[in-house]
C-alpha positions in Angstrom: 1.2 -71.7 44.7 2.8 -74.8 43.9 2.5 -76.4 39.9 1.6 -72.8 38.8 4.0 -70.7 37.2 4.2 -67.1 36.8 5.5 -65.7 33.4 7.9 -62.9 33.6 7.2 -59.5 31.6 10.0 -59.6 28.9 12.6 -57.2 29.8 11.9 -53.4 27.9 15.0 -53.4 24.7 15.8 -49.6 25.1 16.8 -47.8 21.8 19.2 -45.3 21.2 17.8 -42.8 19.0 19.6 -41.5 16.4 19.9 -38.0 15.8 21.8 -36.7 13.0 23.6 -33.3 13.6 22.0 -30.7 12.5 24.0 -28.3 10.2 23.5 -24.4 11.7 20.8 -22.9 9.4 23.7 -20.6 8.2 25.4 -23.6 6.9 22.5 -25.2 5.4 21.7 -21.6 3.4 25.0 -21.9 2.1 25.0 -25.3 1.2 22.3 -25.0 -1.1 23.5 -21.6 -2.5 26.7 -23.4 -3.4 24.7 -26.0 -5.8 23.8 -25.0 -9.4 19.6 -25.0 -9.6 17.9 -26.8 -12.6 17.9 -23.5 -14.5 21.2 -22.3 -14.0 22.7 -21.0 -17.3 26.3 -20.4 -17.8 25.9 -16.6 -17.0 25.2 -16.1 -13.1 22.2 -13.6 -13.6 19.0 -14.5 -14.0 17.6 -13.9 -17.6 15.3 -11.1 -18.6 11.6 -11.8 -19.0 12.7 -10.3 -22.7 15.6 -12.5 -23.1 12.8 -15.7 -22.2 9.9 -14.3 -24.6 12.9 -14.3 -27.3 14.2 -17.8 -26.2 10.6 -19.0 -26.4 9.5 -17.6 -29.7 13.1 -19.2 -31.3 11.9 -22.6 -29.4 9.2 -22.6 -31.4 10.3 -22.9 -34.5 6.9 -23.1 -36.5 4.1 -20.4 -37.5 3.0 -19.9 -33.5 6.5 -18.4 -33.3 6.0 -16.2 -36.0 2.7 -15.4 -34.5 4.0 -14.6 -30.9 6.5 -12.4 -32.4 4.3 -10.7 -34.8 1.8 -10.0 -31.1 4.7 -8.8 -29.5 5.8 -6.3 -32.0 2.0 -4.8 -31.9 2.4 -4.5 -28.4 5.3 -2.5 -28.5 4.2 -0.4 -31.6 0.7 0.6 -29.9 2.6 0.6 -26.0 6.1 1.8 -26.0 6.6 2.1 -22.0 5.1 -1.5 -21.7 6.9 -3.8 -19.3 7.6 -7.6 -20.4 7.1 -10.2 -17.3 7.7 -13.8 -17.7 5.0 -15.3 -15.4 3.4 -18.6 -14.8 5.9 -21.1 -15.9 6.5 -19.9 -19.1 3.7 -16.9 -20.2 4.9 -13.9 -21.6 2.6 -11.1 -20.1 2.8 -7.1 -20.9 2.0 -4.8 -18.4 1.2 -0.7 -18.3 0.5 0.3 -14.9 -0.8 -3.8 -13.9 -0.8 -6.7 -16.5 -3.4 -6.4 -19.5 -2.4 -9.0 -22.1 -1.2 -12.1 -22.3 -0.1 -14.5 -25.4 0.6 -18.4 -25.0 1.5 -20.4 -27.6 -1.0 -24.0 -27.8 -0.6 -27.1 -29.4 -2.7 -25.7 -32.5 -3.3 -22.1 -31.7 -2.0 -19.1 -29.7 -4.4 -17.8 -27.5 -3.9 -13.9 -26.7 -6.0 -13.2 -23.4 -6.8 -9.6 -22.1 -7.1 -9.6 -18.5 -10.0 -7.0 -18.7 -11.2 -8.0 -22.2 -15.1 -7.9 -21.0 -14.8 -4.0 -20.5 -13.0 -3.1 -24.0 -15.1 -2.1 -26.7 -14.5 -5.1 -29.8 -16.6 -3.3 -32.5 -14.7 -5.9 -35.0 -16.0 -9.2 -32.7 -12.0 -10.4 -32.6 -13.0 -12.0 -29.1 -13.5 -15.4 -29.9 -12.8 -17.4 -26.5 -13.4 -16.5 -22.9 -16.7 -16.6 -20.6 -19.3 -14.4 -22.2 -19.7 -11.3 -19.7 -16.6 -12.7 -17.7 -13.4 -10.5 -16.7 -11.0 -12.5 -19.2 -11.7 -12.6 -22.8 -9.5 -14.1 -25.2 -8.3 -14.4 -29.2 -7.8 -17.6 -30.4 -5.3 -17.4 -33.5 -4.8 -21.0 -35.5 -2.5 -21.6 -38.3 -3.4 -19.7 -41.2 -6.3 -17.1 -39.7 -5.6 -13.8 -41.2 -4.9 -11.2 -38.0 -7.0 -7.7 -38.2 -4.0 -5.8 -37.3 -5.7 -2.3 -36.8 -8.5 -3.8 -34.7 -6.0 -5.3 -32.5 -4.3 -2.7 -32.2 -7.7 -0.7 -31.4 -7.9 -3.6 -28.6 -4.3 -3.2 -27.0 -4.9 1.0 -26.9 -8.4 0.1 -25.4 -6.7 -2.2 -22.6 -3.9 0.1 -22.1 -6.2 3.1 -21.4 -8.5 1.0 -19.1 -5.3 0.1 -16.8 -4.7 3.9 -16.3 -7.9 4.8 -15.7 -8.9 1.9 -13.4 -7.2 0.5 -10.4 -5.8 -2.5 -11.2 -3.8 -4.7 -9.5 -0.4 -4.1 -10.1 2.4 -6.7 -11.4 3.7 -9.3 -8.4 6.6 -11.5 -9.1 9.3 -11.6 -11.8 10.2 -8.6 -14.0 13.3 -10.0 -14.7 
């Protein structure tokens, strides 16, 4: 047809893709193995959930220190066989056949929290945070609250009996 003219499709640009050689997976295992991870001490080995708790009670520096250390030793007076685990980020937790205690240091308190604190017997009401009739119940320890030693102790024997005479779920992840 004459005066009419016919456009042309524009011509397809083609476009090498790029692919970047892969490493073998071997390679790429011992890449990463070669570079030092955030935590990396001077020592090789990783640290022991005991050598943490200690690291983490020195890092605090104030009365919660004190506090966390002063929990720690009941623990091991009423529990010698208890295991230490380092769990969480950063949460010191004791364990006798599965985990039954745990103690975090807070801005303004240290919190101790029994992981089957609704079934032990707290004829001295320590339990002063946690969900009424809940599994967890907790002590909530501030600067300057005076700690019934023998009733905490009572509590610890309590939690320690009810993990050997109860299934519980055993300890997953870091003992070290």
């Amino acid at each position: 047809m004459p005066g009419k003219t016919t456009k042309k499709a524009p011509a397809k640009k083609t476009v090498a893709k790029k692919t970047a050689a892969k490493k073998p997976a071997a390679g790429r295992v011992a890449a990463k193995a070669a570079k030092p991870g955030k935590a990396a001490a001077s020592s090789s080995a990783p640290m022991s959930a005991s050598a943490r708790i200690d690291q983490r009670i020195a890092s605090l520096g104030d009365w919660r220190g004190a506090r966390l250390a002063e929990i720690r030793k009941l623990i091991h007076e009423v529990d010698p066989e208890v295991v230490e685990d380092w769990k969480w980020m950063g949460t010191p937790v004791w364990s006798h056949e599965g985990m039954y205690v745990l103690a975090n240091p807070h801005k303004d308190k240290v919190k101790i929290t029994f992981f089957h604190g609704a079934q032990l017997p707290d004829p001295q009401k320590l339990f002063n945070a946690g969900l009424e009739g809940g599994k967890w119940r907790a002590i909530d320890l501030r600067e300057g609250d005076k700690l019934d030693t023998p009733a905490l102790k009572a509590l610890l024997r309590a939690a320690v009996a009810y993990n050997t005479a109860h299934p519980v779920p055993k300890s997953k992840g870091s003992r070290a």
